[in-house]
PDBQT receptor file of N, H, CA, C and O in Angstrom, charges set to zero:
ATOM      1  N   UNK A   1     -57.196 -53.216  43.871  1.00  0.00    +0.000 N 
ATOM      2  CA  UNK A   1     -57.107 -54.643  43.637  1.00  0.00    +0.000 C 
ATOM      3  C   UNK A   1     -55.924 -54.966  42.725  1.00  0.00    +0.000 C 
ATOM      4  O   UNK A   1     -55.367 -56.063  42.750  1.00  0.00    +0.000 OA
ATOM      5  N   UNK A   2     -55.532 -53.872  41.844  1.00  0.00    +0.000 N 
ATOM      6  H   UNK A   2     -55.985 -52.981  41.823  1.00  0.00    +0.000 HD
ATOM      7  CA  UNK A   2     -54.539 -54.562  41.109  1.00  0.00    +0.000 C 
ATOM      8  C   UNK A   2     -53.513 -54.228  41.621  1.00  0.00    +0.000 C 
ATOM      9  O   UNK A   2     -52.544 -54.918  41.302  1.00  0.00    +0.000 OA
ATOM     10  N   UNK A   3     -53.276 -53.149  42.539  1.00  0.00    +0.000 N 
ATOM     11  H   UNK A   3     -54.063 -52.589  42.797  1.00  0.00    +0.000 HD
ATOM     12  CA  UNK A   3     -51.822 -53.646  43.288  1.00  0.00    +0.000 C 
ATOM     13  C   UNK A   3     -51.655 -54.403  44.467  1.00  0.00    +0.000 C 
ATOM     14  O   UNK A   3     -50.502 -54.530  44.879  1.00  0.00    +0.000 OA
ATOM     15  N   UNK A   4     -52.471 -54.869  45.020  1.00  0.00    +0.000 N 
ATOM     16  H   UNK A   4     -53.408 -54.766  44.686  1.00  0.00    +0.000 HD
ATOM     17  CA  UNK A   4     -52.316 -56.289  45.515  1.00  0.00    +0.000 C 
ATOM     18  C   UNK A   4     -52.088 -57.263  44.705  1.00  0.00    +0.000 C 
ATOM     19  O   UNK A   4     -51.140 -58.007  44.956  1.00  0.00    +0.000 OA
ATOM     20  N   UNK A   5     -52.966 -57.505  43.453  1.00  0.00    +0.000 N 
ATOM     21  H   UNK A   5     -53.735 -56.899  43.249  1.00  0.00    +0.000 HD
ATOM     22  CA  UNK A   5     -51.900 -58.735  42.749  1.00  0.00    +0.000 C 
ATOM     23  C   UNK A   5     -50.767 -58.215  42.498  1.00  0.00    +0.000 C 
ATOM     24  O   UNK A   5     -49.907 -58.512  43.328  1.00  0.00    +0.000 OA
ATOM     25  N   UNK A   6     -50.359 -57.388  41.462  1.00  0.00    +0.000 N 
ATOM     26  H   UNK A   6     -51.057 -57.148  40.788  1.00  0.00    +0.000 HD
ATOM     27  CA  UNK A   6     -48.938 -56.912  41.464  1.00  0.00    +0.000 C 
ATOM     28  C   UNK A   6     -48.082 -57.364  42.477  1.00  0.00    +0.000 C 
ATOM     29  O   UNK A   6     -47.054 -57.842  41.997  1.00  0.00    +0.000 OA
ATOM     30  N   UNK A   7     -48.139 -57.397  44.059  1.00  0.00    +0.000 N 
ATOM     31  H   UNK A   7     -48.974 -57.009  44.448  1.00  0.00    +0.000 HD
ATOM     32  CA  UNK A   7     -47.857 -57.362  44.861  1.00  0.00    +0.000 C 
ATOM     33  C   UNK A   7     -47.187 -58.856  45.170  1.00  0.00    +0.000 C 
ATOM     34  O   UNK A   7     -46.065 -59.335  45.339  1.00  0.00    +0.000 OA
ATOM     35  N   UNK A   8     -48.630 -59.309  45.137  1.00  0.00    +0.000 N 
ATOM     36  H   UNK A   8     -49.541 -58.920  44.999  1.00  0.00    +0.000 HD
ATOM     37  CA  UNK A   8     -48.626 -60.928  45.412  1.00  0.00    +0.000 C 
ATOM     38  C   UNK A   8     -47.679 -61.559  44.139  1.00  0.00    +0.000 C 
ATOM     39  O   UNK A   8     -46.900 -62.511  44.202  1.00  0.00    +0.000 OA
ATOM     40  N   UNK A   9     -48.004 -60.727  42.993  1.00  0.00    +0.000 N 
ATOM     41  H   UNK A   9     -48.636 -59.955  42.942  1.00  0.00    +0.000 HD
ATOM     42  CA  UNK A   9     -47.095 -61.583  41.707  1.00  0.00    +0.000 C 
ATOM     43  C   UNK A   9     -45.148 -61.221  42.045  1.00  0.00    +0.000 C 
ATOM     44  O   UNK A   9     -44.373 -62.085  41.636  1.00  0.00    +0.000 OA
ATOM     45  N   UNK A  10     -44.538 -59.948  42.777  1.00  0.00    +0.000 N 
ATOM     46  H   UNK A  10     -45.168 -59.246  43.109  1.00  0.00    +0.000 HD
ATOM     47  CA  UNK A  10     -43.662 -59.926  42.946  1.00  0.00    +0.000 C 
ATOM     48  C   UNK A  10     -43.291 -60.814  44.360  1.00  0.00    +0.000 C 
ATOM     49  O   UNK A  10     -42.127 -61.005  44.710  1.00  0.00    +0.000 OA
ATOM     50  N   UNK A  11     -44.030 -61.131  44.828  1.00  0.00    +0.000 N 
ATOM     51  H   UNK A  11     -44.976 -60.976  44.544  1.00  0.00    +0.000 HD
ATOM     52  CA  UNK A  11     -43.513 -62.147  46.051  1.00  0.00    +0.000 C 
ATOM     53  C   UNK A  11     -43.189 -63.477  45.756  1.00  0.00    +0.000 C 
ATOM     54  O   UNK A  11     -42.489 -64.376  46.222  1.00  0.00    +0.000 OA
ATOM     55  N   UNK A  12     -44.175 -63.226  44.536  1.00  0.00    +0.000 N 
ATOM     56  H   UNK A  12     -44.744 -62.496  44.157  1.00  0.00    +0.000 HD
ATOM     57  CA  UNK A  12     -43.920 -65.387  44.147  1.00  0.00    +0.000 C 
ATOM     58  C   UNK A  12     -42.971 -65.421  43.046  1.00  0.00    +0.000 C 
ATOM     59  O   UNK A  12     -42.424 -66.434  42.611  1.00  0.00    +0.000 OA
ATOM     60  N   UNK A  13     -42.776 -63.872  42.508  1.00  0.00    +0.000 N 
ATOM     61  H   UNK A  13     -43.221 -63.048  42.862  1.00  0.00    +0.000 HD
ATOM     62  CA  UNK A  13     -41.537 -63.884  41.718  1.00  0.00    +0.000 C 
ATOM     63  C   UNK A  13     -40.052 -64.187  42.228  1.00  0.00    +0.000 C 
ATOM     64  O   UNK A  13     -39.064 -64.789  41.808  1.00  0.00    +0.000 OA
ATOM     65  N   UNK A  14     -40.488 -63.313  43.562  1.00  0.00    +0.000 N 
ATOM     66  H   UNK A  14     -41.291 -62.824  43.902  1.00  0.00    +0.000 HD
ATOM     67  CA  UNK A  14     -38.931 -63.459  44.432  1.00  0.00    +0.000 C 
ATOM     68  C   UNK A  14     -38.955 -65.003  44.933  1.00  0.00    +0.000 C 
ATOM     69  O   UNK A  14     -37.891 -65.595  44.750  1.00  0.00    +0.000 OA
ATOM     70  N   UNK A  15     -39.564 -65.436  45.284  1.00  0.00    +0.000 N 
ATOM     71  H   UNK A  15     -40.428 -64.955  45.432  1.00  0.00    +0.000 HD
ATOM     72  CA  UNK A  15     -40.092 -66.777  45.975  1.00  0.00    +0.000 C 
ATOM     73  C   UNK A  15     -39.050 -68.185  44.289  1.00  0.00    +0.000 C 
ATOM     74  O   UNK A  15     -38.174 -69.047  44.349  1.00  0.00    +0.000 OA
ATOM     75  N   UNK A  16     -39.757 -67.687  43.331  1.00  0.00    +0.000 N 
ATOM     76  H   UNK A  16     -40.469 -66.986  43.282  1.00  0.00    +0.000 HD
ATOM     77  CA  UNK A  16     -39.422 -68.440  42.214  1.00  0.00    +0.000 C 
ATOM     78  C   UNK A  16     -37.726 -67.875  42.089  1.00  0.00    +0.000 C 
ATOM     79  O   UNK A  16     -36.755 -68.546  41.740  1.00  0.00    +0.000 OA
ATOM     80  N   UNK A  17     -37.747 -67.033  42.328  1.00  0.00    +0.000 N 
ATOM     81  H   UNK A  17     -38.536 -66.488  42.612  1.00  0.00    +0.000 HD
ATOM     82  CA  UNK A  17     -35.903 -66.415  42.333  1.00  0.00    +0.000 C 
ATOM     83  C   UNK A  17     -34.743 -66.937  43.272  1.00  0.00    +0.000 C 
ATOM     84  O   UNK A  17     -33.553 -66.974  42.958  1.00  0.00    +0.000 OA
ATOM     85  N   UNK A  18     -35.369 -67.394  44.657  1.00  0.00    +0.000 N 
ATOM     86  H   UNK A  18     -36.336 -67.364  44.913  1.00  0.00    +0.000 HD
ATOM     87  CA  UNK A  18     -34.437 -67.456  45.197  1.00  0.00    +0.000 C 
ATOM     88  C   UNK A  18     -34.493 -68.909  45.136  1.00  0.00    +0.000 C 
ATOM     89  O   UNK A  18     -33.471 -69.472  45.527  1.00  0.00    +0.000 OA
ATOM     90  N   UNK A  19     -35.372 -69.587  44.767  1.00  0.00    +0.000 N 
ATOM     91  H   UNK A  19     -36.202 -69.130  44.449  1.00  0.00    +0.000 HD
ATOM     92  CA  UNK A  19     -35.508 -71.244  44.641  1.00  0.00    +0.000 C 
ATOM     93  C   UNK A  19     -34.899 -71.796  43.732  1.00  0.00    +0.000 C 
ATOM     94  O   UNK A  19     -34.590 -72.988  43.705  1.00  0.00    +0.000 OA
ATOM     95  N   UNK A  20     -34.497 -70.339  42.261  1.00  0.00    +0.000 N 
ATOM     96  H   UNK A  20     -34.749 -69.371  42.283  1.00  0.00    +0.000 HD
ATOM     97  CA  UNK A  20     -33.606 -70.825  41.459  1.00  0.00    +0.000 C 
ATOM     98  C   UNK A  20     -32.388 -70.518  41.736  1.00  0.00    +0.000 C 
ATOM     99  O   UNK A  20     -31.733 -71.246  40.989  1.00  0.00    +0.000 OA
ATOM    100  N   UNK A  21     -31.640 -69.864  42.372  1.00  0.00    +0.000 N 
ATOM    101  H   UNK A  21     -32.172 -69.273  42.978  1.00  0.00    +0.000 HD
ATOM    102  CA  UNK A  21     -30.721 -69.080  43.153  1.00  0.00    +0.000 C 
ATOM    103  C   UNK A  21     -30.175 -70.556  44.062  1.00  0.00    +0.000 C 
ATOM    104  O   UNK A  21     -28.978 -70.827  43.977  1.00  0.00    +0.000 OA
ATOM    105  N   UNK A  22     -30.879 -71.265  44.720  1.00  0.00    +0.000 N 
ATOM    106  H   UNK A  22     -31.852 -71.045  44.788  1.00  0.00    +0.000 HD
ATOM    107  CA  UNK A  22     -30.647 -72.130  45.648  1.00  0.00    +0.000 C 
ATOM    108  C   UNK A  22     -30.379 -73.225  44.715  1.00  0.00    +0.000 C 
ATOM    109  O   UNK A  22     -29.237 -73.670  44.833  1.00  0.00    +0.000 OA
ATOM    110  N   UNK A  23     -31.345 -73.977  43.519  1.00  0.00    +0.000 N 
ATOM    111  H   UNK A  23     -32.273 -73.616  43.423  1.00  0.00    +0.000 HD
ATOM    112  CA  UNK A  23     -30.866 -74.802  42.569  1.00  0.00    +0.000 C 
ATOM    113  C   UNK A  23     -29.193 -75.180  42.008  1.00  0.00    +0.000 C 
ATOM    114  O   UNK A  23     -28.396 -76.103  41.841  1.00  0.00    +0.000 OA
ATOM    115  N   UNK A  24     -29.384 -73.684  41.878  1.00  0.00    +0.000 N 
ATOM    116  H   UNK A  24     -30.031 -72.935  42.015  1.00  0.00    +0.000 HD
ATOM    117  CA  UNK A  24     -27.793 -73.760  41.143  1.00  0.00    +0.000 C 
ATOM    118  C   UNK A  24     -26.827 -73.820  42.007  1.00  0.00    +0.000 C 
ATOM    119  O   UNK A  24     -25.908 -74.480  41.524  1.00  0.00    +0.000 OA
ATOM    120  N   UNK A  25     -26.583 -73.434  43.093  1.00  0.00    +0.000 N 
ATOM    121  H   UNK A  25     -27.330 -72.898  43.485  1.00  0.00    +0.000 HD
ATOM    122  CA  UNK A  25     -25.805 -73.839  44.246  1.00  0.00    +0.000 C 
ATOM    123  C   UNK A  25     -25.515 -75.180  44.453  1.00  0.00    +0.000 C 
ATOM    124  O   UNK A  25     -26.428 -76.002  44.522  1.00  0.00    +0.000 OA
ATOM    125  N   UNK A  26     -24.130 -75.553  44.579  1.00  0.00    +0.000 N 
ATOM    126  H   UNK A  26     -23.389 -74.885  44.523  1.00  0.00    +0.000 HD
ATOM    127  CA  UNK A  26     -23.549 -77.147  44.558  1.00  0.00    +0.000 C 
ATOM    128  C   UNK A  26     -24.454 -77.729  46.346  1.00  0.00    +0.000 C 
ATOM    129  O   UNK A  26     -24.775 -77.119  47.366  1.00  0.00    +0.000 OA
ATOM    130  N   UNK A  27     -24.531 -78.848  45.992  1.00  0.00    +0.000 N 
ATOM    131  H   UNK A  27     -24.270 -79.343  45.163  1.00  0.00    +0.000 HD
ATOM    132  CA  UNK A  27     -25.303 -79.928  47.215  1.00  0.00    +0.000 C 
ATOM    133  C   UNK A  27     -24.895 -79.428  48.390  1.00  0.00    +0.000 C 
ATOM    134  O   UNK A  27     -25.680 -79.275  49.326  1.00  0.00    +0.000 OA
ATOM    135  N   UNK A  28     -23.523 -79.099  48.459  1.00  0.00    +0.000 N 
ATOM    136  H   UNK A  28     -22.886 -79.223  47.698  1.00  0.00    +0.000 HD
ATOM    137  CA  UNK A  28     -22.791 -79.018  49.675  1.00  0.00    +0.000 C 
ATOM    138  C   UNK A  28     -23.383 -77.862  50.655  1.00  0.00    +0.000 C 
ATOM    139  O   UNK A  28     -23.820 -77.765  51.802  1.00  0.00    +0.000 OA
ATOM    140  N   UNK A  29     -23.096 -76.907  49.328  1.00  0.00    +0.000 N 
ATOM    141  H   UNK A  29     -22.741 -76.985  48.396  1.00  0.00    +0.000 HD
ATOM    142  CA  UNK A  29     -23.848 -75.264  50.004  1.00  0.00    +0.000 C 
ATOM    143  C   UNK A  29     -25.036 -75.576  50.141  1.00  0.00    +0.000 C 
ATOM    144  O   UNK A  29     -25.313 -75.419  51.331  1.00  0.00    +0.000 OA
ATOM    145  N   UNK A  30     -26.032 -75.988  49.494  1.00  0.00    +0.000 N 
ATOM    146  H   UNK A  30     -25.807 -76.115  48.528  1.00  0.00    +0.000 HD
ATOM    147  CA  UNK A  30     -27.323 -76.115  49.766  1.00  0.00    +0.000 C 
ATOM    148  C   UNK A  30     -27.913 -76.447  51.212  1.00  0.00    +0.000 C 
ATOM    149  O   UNK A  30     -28.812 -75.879  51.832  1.00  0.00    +0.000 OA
ATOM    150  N   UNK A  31     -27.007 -77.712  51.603  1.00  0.00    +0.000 N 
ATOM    151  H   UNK A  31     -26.278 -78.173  51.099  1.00  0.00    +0.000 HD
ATOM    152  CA  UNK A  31     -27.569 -78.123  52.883  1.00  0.00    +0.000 C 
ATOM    153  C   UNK A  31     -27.069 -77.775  54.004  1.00  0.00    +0.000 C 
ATOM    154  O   UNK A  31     -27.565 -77.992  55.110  1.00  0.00    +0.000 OA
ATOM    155  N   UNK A  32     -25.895 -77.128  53.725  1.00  0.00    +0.000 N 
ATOM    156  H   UNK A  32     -25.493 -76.952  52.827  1.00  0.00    +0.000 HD
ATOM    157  CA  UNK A  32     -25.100 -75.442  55.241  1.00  0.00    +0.000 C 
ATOM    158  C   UNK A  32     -26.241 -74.706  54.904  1.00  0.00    +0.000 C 
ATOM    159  O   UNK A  32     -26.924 -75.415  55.642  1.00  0.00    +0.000 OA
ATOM    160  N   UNK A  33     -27.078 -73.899  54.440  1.00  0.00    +0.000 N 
ATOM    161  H   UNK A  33     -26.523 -73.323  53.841  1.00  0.00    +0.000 HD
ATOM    162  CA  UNK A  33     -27.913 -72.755  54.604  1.00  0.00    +0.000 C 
ATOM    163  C   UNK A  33     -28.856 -72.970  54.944  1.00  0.00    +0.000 C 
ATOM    164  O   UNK A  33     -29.490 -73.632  54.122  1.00  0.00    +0.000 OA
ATOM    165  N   UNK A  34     -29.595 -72.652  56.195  1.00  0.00    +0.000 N 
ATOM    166  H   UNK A  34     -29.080 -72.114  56.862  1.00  0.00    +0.000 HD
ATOM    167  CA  UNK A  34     -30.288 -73.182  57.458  1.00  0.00    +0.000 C 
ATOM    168  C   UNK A  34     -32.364 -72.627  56.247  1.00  0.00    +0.000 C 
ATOM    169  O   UNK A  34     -32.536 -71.479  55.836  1.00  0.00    +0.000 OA
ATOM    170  N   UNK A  35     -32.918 -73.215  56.131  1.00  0.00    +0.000 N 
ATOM    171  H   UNK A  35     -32.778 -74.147  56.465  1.00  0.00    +0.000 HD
ATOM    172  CA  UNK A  35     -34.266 -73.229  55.837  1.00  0.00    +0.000 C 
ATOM    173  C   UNK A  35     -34.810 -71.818  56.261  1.00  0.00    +0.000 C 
ATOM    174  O   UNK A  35     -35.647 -71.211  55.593  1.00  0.00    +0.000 OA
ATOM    175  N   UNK A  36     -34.273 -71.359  57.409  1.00  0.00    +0.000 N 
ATOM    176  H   UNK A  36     -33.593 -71.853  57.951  1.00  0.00    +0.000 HD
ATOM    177  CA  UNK A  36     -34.880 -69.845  57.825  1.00  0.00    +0.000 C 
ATOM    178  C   UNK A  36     -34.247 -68.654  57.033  1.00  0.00    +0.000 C 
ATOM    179  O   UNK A  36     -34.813 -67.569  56.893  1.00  0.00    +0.000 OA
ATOM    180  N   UNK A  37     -32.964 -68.981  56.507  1.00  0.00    +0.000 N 
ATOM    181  H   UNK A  37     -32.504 -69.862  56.620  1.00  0.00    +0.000 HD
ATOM    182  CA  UNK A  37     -32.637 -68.356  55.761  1.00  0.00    +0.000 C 
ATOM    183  C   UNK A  37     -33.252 -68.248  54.159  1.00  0.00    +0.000 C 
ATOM    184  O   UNK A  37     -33.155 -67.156  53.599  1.00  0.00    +0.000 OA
ATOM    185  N   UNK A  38     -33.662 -68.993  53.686  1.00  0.00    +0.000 N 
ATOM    186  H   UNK A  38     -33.741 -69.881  54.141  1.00  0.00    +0.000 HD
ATOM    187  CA  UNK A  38     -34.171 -69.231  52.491  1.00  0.00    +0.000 C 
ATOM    188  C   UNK A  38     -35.490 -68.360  52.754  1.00  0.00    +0.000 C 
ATOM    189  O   UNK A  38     -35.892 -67.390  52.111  1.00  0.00    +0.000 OA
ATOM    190  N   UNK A  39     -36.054 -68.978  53.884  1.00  0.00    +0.000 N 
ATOM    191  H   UNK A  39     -35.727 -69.765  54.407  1.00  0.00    +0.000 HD
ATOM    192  CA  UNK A  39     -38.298 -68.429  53.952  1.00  0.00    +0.000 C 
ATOM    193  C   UNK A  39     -37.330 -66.672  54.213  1.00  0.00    +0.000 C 
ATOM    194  O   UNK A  39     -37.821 -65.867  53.421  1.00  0.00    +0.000 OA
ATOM    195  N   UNK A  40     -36.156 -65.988  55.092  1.00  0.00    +0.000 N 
ATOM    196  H   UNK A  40     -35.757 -66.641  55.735  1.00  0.00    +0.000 HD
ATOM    197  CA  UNK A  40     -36.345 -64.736  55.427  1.00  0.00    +0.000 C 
ATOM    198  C   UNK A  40     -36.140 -63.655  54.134  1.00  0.00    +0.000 C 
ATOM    199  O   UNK A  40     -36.576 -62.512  53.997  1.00  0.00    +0.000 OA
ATOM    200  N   UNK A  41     -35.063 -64.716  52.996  1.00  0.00    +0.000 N 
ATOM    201  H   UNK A  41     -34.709 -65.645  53.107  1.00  0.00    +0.000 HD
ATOM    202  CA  UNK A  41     -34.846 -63.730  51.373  1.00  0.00    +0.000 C 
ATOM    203  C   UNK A  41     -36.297 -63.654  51.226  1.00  0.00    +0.000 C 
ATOM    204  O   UNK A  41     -36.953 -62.612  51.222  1.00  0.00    +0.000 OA
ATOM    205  N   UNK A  42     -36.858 -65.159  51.071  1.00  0.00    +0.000 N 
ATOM    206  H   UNK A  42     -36.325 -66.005  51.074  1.00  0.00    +0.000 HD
ATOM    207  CA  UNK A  42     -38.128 -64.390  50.304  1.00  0.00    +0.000 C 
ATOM    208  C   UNK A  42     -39.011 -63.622  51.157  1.00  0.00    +0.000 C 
ATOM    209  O   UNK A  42     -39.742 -62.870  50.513  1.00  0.00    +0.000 OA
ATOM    210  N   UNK A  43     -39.115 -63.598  52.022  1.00  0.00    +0.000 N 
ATOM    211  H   UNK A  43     -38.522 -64.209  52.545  1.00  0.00    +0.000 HD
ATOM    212  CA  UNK A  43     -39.900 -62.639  52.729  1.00  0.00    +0.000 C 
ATOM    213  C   UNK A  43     -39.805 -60.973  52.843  1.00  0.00    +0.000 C 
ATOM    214  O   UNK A  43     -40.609 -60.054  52.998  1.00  0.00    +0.000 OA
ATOM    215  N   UNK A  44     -38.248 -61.125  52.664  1.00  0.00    +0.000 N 
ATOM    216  H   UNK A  44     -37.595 -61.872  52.538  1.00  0.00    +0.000 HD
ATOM    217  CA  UNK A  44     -37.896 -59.748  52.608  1.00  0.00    +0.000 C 
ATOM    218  C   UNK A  44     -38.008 -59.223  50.848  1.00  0.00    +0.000 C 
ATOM    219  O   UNK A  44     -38.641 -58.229  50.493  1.00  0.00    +0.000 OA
ATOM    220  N   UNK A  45     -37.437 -59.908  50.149  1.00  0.00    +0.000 N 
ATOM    221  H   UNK A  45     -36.923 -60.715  50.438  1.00  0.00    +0.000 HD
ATOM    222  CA  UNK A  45     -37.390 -59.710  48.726  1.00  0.00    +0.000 C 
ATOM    223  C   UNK A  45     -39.328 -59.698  48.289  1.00  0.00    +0.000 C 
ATOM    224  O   UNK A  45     -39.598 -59.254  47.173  1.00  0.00    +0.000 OA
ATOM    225  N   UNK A  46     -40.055 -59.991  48.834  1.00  0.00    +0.000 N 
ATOM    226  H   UNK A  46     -39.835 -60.352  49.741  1.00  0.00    +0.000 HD
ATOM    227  CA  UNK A  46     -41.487 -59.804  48.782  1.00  0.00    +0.000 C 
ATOM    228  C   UNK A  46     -42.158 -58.585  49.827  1.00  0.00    +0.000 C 
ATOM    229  O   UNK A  46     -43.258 -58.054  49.674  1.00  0.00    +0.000 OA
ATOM    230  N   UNK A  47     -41.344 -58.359  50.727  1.00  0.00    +0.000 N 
ATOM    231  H   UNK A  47     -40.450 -58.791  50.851  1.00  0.00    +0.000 HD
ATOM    232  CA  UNK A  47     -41.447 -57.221  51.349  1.00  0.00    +0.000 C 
ATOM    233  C   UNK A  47     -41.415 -56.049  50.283  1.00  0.00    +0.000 C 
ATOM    234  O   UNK A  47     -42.406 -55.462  49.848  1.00  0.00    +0.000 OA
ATOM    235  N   UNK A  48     -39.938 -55.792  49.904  1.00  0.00    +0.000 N 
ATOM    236  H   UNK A  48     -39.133 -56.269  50.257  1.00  0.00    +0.000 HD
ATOM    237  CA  UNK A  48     -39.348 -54.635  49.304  1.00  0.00    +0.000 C 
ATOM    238  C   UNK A  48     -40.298 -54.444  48.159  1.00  0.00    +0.000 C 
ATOM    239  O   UNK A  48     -40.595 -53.292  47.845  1.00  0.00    +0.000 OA
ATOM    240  N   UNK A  49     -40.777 -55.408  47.539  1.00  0.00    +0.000 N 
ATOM    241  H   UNK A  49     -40.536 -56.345  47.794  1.00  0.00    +0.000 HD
ATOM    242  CA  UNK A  49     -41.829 -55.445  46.314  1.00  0.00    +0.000 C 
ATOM    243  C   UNK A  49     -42.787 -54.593  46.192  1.00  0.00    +0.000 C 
ATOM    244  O   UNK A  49     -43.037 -53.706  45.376  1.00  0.00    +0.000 OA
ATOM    245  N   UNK A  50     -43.616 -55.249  47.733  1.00  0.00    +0.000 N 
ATOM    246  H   UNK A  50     -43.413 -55.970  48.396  1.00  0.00    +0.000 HD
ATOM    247  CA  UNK A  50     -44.870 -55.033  48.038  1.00  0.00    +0.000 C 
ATOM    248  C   UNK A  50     -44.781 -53.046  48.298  1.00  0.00    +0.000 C 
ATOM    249  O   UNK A  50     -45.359 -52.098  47.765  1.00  0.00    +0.000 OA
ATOM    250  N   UNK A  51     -43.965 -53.154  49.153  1.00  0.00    +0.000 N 
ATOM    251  H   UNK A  51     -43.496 -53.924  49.586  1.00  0.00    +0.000 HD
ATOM    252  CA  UNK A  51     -43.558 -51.310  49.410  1.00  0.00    +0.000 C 
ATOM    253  C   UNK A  51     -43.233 -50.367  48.364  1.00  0.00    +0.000 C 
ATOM    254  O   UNK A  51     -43.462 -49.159  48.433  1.00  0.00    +0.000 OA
ATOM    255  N   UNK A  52     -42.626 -51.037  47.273  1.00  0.00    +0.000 N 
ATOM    256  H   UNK A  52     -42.440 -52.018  47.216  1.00  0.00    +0.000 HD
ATOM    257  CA  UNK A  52     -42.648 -50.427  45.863  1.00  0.00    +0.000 C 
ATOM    258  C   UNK A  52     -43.897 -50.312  45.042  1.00  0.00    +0.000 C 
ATOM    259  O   UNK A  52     -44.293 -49.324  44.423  1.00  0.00    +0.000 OA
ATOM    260  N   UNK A  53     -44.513 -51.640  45.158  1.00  0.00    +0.000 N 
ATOM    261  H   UNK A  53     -44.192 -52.442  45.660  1.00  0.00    +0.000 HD
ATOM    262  CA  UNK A  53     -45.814 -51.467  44.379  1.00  0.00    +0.000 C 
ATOM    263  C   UNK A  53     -46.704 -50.278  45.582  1.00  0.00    +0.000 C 
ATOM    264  O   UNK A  53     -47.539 -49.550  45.045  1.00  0.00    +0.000 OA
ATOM    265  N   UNK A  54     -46.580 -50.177  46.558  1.00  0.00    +0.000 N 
ATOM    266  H   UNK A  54     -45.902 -50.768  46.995  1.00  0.00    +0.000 HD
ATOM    267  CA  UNK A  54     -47.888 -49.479  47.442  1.00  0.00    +0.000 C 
ATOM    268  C   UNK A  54     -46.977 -48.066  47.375  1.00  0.00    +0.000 C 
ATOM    269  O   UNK A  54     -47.947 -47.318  47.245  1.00  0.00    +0.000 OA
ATOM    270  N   UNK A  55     -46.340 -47.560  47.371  1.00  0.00    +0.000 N 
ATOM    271  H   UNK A  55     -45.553 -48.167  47.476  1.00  0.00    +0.000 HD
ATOM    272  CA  UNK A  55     -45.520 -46.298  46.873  1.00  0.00    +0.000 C 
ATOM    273  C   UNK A  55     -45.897 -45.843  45.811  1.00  0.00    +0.000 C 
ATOM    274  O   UNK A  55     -46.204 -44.662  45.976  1.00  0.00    +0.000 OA
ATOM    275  N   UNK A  56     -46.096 -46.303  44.366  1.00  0.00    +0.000 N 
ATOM    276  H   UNK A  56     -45.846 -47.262  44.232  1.00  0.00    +0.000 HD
ATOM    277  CA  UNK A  56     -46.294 -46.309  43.132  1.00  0.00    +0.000 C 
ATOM    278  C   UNK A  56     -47.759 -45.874  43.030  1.00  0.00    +0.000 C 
ATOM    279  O   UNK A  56     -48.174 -44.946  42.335  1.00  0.00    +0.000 OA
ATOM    280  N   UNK A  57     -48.501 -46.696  43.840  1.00  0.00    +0.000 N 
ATOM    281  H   UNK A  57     -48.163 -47.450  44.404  1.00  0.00    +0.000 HD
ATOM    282  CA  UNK A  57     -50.135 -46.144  43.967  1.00  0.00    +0.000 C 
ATOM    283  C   UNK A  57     -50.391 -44.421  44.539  1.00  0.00    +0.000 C 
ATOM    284  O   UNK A  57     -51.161 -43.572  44.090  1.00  0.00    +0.000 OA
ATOM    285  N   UNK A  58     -49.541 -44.352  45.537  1.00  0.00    +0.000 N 
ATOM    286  H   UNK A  58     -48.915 -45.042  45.901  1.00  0.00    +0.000 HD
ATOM    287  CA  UNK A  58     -50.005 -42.936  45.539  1.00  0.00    +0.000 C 
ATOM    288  C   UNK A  58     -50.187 -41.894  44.878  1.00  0.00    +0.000 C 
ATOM    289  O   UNK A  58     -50.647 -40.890  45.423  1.00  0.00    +0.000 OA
TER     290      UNK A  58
């Protein structure tokens, strides 16, 4: 159970990372970078997490 939260807490970390990542980016860039790109960082950056935390358990 606790490396599923672990898990879940590095996804919403990456999730909170790339939303600040996107913030700071001027208006212009913001609205060229297509929405699927944004959901696939965090998905992957919550991927790589999750495989680190379930590695670590063994």
């Amino acid at each position: 159970m606790d490396t599923l939260l672990r898990a879940l807490g590095r996804a919403a970390l990456a999730f909170l990372l790339v939303l600040g990542v996107m913030a700071l980016l001027p208006a212009a860039v913001r609205e060229a970078v297509p929405e699927g790109v944004i959901g696939g960082a965090v998905l992957v950056l919550g991927g790589v997490g999750a495989r680190r935390a379930v590695r670590r358990a063994r």
